[in-house]
NUGUMAR-959319 format. One record per residue: residue in one letter; x, y, z of N, C-alpha, C in turn. Coordinates in steps of 0.02 Angstrom, whole numbers, padded with zeros to 5 digits, always signed. Atoms other than C-alpha are relative to their C-alpha. Layout:
N
aXYZXYZXYZ;...
end
This chain:
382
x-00067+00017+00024+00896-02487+01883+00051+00044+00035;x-00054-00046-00035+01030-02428+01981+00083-00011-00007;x-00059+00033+00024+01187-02501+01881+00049+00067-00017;x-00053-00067-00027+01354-02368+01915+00054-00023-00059;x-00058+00014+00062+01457-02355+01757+00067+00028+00025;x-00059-00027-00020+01634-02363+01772+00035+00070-00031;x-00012-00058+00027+01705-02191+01731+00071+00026-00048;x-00048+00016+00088+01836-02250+01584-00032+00006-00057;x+00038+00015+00062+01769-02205+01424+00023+00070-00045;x-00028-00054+00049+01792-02087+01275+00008+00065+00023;x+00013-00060-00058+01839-01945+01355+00063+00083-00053;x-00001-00044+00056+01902-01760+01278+00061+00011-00005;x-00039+00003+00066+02048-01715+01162+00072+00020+00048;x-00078-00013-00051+02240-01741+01253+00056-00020-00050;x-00057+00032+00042+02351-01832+01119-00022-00016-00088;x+00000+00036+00071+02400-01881+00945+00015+00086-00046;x+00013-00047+00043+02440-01755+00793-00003-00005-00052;x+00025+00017+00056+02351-01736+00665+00023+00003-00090;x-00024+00000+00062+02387-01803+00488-00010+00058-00041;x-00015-00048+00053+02419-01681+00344-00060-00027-00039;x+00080+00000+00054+02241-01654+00243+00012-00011-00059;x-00021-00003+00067+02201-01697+00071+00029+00062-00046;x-00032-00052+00034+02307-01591-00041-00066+00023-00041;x+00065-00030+00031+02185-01466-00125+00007+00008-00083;x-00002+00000+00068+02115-01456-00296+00039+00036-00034;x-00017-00040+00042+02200-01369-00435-00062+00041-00011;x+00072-00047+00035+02091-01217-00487-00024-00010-00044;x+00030+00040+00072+01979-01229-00599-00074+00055+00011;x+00056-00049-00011+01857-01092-00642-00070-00018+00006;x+00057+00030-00054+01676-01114-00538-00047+00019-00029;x+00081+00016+00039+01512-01153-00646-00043-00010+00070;x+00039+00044-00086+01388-01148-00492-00055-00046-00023;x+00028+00069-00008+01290-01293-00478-00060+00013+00056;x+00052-00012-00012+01125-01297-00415-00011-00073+00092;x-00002+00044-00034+01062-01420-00246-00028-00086-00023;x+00007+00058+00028+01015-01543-00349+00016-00086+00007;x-00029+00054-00007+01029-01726-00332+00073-00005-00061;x-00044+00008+00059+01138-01725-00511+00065+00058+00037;x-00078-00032-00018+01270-01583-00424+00000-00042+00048;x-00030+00055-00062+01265-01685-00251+00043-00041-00022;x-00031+00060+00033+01352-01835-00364+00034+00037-00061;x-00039-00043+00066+01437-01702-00509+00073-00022+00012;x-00071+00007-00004+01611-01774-00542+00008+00039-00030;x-00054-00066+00015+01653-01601-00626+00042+00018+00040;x-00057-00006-00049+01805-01536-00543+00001+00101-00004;x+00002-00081-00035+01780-01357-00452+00041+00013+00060;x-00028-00021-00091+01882-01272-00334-00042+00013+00038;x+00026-00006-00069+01860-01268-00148-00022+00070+00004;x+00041-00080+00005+01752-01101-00090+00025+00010+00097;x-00006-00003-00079+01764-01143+00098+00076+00014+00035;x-00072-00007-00025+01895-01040+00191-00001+00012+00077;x-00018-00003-00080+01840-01066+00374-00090+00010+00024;x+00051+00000-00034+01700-01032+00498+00005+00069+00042;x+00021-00071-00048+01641-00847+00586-00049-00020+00048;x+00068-00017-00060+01517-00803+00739+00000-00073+00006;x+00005+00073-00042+01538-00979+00835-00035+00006+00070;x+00025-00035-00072+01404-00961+00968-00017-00082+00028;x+00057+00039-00024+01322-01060+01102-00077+00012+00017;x+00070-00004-00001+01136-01065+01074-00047-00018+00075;x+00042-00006-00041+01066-01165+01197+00033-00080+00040;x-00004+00068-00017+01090-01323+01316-00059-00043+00009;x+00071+00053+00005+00995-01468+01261-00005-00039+00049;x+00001+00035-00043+01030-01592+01393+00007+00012+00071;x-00014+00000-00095+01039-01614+01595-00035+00055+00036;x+00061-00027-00066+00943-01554+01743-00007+00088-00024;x-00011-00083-00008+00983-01347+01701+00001+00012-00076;x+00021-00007+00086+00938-01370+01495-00045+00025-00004;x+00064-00047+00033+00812-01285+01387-00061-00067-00004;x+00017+00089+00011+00753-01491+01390-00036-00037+00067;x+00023+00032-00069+00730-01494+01587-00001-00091+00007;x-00007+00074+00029+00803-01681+01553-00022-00031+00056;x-00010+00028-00072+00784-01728+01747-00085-00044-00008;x+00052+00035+00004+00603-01784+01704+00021-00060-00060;x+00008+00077+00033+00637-01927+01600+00068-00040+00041;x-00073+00036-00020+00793-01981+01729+00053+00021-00038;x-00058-00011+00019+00937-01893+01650+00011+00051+00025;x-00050-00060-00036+01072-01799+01740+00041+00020-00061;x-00068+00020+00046+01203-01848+01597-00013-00050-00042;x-00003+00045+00063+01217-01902+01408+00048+00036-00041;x-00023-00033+00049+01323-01870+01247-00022-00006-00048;x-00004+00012+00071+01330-01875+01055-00040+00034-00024;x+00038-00046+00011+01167-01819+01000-00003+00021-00082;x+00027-00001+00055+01161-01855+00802-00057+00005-00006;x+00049+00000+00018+01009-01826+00713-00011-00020-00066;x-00007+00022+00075+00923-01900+00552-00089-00005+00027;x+00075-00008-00006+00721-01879+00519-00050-00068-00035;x+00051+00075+00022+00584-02012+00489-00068+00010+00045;x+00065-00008-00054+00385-02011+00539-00018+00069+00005;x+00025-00073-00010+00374-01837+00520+00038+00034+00065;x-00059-00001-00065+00518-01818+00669+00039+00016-00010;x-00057-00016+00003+00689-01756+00689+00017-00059+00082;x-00027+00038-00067+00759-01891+00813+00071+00027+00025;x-00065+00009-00051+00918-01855+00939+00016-00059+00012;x-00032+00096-00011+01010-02013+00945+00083+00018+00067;x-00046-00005-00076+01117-02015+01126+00061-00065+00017;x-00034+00045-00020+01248-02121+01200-00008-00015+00080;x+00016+00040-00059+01256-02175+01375-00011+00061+00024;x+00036-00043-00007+01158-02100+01477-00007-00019+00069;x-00004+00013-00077+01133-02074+01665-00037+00033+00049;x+00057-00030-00021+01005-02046+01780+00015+00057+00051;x-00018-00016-00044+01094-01970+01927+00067+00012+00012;x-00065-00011-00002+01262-01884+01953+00031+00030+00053;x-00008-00031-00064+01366-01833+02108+00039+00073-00021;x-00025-00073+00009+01403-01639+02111+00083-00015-00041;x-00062-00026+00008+01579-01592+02028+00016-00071-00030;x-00013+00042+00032+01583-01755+01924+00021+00016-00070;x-00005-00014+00088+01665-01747+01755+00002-00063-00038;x-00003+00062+00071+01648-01864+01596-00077-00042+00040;x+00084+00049+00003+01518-02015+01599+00007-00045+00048;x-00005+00017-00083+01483-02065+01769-00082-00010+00027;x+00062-00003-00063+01343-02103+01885-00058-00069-00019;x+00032+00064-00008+01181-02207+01913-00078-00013-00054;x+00098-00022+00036+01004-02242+01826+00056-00034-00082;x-00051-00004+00060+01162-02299+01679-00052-00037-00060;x+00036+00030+00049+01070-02344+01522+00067+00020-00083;x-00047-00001+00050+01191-02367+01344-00029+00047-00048;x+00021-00045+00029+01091-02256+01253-00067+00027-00025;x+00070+00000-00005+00934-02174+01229-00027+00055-00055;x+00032-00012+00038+00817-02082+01112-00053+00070-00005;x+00023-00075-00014+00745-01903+01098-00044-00006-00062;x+00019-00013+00037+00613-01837+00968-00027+00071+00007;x+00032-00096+00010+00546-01659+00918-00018+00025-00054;x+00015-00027+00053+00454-01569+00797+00016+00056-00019;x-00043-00090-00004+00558-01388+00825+00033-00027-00064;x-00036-00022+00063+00610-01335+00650+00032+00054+00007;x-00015-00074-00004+00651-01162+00722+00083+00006+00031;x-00056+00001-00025+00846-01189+00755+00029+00058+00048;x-00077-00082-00024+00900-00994+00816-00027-00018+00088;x-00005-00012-00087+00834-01024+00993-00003-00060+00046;x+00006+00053-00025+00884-01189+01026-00047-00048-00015;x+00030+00047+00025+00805-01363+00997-00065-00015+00070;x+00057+00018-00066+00624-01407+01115-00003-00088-00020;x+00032+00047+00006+00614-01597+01138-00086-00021+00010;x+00079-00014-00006+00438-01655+01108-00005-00056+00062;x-00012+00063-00054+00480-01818+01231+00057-00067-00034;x-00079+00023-00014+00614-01952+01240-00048-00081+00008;x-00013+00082+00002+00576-02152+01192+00003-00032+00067;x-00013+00016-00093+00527-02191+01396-00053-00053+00003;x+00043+00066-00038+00459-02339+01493-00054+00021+00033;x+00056-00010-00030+00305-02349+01597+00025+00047+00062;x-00024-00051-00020+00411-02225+01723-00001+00047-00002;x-00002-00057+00021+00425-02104+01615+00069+00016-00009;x-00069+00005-00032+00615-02141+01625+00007+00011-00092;x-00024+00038+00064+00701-02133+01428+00052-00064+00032;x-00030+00074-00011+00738-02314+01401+00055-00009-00052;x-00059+00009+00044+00880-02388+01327-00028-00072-00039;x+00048+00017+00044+00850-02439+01150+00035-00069-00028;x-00055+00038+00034+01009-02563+01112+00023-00025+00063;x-00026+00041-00068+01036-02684+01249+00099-00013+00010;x-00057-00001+00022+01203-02699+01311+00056-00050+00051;x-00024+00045-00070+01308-02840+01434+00028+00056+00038;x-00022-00043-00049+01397-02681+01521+00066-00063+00040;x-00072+00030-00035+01553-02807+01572+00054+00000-00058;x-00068-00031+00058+01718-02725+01513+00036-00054-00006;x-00058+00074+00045+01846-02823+01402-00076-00057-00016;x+00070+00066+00035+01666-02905+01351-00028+00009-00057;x+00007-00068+00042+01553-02768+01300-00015+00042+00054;x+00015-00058-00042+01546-02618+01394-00074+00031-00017;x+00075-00044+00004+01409-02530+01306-00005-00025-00068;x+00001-00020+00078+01320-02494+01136-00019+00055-00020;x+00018-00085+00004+01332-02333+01066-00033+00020-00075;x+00016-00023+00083+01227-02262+00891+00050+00047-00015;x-00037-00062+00011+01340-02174+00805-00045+00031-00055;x+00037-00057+00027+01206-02111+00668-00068-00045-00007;x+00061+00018+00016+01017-02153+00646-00026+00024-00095;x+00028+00006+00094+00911-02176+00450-00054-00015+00004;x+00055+00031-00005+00750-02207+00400+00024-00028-00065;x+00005+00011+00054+00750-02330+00252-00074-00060-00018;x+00045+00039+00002+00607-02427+00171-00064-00013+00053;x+00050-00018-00081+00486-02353+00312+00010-00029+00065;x-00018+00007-00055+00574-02406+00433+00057+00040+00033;x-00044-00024-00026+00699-02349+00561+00067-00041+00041;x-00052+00032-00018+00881-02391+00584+00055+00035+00061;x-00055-00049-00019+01014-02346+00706+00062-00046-00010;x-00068+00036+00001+01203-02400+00668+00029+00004+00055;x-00035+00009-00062+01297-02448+00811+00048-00039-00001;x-00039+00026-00033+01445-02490+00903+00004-00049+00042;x+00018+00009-00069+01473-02627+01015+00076+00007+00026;x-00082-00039-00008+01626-02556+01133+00026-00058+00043;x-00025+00045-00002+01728-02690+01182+00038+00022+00088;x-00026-00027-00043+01830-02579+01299+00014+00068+00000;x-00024-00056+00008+01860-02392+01342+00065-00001+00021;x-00054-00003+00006+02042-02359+01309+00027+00054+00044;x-00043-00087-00006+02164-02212+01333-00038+00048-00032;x+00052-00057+00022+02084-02037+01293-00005-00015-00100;x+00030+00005+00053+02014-02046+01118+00021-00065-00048;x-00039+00049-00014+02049-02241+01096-00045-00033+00040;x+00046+00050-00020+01924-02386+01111-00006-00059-00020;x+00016+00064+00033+01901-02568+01071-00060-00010-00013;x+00074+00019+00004+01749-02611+00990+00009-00087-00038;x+00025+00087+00012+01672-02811+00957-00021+00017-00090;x+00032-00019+00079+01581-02748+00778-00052+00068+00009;x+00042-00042-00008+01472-02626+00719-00066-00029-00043;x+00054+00017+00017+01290-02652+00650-00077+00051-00012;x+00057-00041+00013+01128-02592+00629-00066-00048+00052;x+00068+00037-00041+00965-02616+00752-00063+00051-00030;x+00045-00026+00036+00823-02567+00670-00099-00014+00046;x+00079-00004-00042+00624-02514+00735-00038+00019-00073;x+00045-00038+00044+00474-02518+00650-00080+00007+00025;x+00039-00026-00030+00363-02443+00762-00001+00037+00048;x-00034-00074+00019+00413-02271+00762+00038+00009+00072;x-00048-00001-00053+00574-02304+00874-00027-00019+00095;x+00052+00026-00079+00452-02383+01026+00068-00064+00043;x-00049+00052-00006+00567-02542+01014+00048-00031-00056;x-00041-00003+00044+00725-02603+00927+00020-00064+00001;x-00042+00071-00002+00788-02774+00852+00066+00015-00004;x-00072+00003+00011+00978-02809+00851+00004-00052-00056;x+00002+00054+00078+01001-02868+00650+00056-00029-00008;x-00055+00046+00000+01130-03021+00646+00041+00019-00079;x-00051+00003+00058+01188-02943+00472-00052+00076-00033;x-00084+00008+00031+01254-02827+00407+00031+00009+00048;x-00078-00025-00076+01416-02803+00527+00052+00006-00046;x-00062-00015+00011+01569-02755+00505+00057+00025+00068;x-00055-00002-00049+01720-02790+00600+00026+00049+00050;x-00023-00049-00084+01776-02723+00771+00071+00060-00029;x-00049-00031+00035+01933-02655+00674-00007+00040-00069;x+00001-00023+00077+01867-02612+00495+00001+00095+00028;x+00013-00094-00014+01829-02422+00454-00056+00012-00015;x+00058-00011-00004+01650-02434+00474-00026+00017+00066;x+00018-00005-00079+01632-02436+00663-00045+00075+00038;x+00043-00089-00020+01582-02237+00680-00021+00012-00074;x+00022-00004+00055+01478-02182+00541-00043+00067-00009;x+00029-00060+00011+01380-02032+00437-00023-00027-00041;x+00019+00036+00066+01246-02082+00338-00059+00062-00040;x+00035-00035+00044+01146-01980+00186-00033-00051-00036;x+00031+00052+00038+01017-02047+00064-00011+00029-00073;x+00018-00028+00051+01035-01992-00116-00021-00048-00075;x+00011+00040+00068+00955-02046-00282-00019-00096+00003;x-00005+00073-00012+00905-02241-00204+00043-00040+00047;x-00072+00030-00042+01061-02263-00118+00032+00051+00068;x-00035-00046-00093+01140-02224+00061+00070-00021+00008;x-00063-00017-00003+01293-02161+00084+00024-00006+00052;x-00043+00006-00068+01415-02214+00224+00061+00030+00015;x-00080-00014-00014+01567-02108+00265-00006-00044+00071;x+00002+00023-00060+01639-02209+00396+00093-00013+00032;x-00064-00012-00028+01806-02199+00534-00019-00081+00033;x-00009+00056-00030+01856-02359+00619+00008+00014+00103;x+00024-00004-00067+01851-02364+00812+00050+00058+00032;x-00052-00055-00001+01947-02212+00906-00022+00076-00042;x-00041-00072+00056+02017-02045+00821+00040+00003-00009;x-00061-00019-00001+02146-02064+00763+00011-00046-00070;x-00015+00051+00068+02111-02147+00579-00035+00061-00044;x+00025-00037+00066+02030-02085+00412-00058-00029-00026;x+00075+00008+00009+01867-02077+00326+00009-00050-00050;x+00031+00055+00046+01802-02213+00192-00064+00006-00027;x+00061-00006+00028+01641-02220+00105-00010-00070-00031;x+00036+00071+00011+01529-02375+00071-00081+00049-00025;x+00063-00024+00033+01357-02345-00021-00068-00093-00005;x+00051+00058-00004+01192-02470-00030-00045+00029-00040;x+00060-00020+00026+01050-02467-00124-00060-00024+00055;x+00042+00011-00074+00903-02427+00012-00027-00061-00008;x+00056+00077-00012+00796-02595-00041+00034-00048+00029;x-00029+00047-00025+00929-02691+00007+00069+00032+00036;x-00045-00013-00059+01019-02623+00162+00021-00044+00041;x-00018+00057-00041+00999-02769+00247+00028-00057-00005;x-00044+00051+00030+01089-02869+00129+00088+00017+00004;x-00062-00002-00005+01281-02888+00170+00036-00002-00066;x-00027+00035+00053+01316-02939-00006+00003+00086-00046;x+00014-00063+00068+01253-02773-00095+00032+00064+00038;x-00018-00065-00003+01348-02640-00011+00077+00002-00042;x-00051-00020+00068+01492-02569-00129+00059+00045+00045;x-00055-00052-00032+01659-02468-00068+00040+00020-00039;x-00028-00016+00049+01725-02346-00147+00084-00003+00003;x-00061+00021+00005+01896-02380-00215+00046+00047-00046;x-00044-00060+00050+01973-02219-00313-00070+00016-00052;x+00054-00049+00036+01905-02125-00451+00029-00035-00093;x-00001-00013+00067+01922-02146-00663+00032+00039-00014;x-00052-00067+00048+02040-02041-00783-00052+00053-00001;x+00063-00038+00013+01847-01951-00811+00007+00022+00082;x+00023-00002-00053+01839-01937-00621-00074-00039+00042;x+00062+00038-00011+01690-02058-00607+00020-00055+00046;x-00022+00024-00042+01699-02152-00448-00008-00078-00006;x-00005+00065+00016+01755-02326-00437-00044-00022+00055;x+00041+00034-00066+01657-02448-00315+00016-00064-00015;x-00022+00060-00025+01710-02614-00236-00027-00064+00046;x+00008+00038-00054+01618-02766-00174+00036-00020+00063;x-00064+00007-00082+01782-02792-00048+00011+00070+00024;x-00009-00026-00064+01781-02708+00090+00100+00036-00002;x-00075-00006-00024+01977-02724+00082+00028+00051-00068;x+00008-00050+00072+01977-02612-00090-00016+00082+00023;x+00034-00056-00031+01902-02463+00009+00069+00063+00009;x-00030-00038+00016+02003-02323-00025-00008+00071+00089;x-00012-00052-00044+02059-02178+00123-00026+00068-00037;x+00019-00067+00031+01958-02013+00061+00016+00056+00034;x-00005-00021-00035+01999-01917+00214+00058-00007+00036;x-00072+00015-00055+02189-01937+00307-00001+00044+00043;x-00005-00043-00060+02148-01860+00476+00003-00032+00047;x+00026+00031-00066+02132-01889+00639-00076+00002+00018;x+00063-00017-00007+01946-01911+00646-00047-00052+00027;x+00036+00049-00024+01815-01971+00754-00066+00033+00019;x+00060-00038-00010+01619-01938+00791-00007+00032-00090;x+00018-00057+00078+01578-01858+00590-00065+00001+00005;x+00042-00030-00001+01447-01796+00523+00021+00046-00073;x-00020-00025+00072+01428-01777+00325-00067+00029-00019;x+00057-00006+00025+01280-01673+00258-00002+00042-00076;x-00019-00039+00057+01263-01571+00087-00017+00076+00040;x+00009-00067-00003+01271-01367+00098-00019+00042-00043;x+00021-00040+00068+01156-01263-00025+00047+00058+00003;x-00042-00083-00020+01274-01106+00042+00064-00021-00061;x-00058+00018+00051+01404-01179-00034+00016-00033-00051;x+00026+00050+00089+01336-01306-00170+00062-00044+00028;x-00062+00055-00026+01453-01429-00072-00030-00061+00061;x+00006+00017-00074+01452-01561+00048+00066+00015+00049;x-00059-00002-00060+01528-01524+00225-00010-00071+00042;x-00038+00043-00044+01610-01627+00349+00020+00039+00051;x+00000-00027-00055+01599-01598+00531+00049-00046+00041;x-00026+00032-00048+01715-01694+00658+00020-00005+00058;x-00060-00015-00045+01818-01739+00815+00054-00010-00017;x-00101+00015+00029+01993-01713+00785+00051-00015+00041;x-00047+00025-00019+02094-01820+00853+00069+00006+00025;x-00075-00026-00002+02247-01728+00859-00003+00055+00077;x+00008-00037-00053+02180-01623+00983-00016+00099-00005;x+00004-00082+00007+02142-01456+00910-00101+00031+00010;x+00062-00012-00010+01946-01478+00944-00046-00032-00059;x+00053+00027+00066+01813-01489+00809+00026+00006-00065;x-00001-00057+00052+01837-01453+00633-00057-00026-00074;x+00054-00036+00050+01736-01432+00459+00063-00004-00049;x-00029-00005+00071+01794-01476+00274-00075-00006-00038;x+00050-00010+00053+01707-01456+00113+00034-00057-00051;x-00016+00063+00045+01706-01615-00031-00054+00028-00072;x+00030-00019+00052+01655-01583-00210-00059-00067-00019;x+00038+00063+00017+01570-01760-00208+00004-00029+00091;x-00001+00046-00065+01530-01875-00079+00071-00027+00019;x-00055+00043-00018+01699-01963-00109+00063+00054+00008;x-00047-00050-00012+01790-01812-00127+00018+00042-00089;x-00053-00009-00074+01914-01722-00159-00026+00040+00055;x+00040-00033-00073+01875-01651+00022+00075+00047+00004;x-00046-00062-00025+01975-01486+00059+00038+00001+00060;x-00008-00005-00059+02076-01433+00187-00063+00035+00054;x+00037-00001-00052+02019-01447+00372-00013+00071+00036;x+00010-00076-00029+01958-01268+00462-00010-00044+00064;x+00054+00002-00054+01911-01263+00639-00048+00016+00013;x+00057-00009-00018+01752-01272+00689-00015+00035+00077;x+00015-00029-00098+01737-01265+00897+00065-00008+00015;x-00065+00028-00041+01936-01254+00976+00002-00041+00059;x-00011+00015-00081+01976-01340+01120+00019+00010+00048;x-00005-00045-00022+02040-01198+01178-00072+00047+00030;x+00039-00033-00008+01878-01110+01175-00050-00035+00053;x+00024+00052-00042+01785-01258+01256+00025-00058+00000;x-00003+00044-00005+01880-01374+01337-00031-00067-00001;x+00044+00075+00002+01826-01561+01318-00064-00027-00044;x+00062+00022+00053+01712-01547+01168+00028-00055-00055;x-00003+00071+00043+01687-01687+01044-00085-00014-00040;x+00039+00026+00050+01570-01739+00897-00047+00055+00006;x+00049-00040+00027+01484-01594+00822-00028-00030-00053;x+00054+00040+00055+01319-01675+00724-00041+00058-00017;x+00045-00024+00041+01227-01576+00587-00068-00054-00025;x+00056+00013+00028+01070-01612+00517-00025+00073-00080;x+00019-00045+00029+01022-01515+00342-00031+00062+00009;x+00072-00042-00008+00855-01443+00370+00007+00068+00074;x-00011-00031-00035+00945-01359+00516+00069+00058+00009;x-00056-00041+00006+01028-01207+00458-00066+00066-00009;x+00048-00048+00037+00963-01029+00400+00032+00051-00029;x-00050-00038+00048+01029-00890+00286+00017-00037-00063;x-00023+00051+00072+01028-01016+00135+00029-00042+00014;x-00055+00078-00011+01139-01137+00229+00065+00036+00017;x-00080-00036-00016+01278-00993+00256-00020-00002+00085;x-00019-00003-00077+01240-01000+00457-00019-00101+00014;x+00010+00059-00020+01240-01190+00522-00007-00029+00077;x+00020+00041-00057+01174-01267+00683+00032-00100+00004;x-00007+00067-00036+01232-01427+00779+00012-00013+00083;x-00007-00014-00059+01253-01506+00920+00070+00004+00040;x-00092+00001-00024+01431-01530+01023-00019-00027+00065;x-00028+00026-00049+01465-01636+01168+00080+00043+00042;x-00046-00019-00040+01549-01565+01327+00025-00063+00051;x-00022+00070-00062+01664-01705+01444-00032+00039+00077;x-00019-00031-00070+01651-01584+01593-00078+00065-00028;x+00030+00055-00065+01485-01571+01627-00038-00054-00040;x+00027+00054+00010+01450-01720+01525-00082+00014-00038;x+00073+00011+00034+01305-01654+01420+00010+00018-00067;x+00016-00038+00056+01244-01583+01239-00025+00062-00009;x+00032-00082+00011+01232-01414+01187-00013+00013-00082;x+00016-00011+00069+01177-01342+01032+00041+00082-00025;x-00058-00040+00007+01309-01203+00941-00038-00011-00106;x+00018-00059+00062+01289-01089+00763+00059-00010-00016;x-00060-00030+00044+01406-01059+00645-00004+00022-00059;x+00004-00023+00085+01435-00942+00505+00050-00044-00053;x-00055+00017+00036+01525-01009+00349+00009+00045-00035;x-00040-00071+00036+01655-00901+00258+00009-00043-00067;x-00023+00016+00045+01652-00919+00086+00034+00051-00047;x-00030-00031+00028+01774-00871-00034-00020+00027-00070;x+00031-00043+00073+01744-00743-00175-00061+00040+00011;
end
């Protein structure tokens, strides 16, 4: 395959400024709460704890020829994104386009060997010294193959990108994009988004005619959790430069369009409302945000929220007393000062240490177009 992607596409943080965060709770003196499924979902109302992020390192580089990953054996010069979500006894890397071959002093997503996105696995639990792939979803080559077919003709579909992977009902899903067109810097058209699902352990992938959701809705980029039966969707619409949402399913029936729910505000009690329409779906988040990444934090008896921020100030990191919220103000996470051209820092739970007060993910660089893996302390208050 020697197909040369054009070198228009999501590319790192120049414009836009970012909306004003949800206004923060009133105080309210702090009963701690345990990691429990019952606090994960606690509509009690506690103040925020989270007042930022310390020691922001780079660990290790996972991707391209000069990684801890030595990627050049499965054909990769160049990839991004790099969510994770576990199934099979695995921690999968879920990638976006991806490229076999790159000419010196190239920046952003460029070159040949072009595949829409491809598939990593590993059994490294040991986060502090970087992530070891165990091997990479590859053809009789030895090449990683691409798992989500894609026409590659712009104003058509350009590509398809996962924005998060799930296991449900023993099987394995990845949600995806299909991108319609790469725009202006952070700024894309997408056709719909969906789900392609494997069940034989990510070897090969169907494309499922339902569920979808519209090229425009605010499902298009997504973060998904699985608590108590049901999977949780925060989800941004195509771009950065919109706000979060939340949709929920019960796992037996994911694949039913009919049974997912959106949440639509909260009760005088604080008990969250939920909405068969789509068009009911309530803004939980007013940012500029794109790429997330929602997981719970025992450090903090909270869930966080990781992003790209749209506005241009780099990554950042809020804390939510519930899935739906309220979600705190935004901290920075990685500047874009510190490293130009980064975008979509993805957590995974199981990958922290210190109780959950230090946190691992990964981060996408434009310039040189790969994934690295980066620490962070959290500062909590009191």
């Amino acid at each position: 395959m020697t197909l040369t992607r054009p070198r228009t596409r999501r590319a790192p943080l120049v414009r836009g400024v970012a909306i004003a965060s949800v206004a923060a709770l009133a105080a309210v003196a702090f009963a701690g709460c345990s990691s429990s499924s019952a606090a994960m979902l606690s509509t009690e109302k506690m103040p925020f704890v989270l007042s930022g992020v310390t020691n922001v390192k780079r660990v290790a580089q996972l991707t391209g020829h000069d990684s801890l990953n030595k990627t050049a054996r499965y054909e990769i010069a160049g990839q991004d994104l790099g969510s994770m979500f576990q199934a099979g006894g695995k921690t999968w890397f879920v990638f976006g386009d991806t490229f076999g071959q790159r000419e010196d002093g190239l920046t952003g997503g460029g070159g040949t060997e072009w595949r829409s996105n491809a598939l990593a696995y590993t059994t490294d639990t040991d986060p502090t010294d970087g992530i070891r792939f165990d091997g990479y979803i590859s053809d009789d080559l030895g090449w990683a193959t691409e798992l989500i077919d894609s026409k590659k003709v712009d104003g058509t579909e350009m590509t398809t990108i996962p924005t998060y992977g799930f296991e449900a009902n023993g099987a394995m899903y990845l949600d995806y994009m299909s991108v319609k067109h790469w725009g202006e810097p952070g700024e894309w058209e997408t056709n719909y988004a969906g789900f392609a699902k494997s069940t034989d352990d990510g070897r090969t992938w169907t494309k499922l005619a339902a569920p979808r959701w519209a090229g425009d809705s605010n499902f298009v980029q997504v973060s998904v959790s699985k608590r108590d039966g049901d999977l949780y969707f925060w989800g941004v619409t195509h771009g950065r430069f919109g706000g979060v949402q939340l949709m929920k399913v019960p796992e037996k029936d994911v694949e039913k369009q009919s049974a997912y729910r959106y949440f639509s505000g909260t009760a005088s009690n604080g008990a969250p409302r939920w909405s068969a329409d789509i068009a009911a779906a309530t803004t939980i988040v007013d940012d500029t945000v794109g790429e997330l990444s929602v997981v719970w934090n025992d450090y903090l008896s909270r869930w966080i929220m990781t992003y790209t921020d749209g506005g241009g100030d780099g990554t950042a990191i809020r804390e939510g007393a519930t899935p739906w919220g309220p979600w705190g103000d935004k901290h920075t996470l990685v500047s874009s000062s510190d490293v130009p051209g980064l975008y979509s820092p993805y957590m995974l739970p199981q990958y922290t240490e210190n109780g959950g007060r230090t946190i691992y993910f990964t981060l996408s660089v434009w310039d040189p177009y790969n994934v690295y893996w980066y620490k962070a302390d959290l500062v909590r208050q009191g």
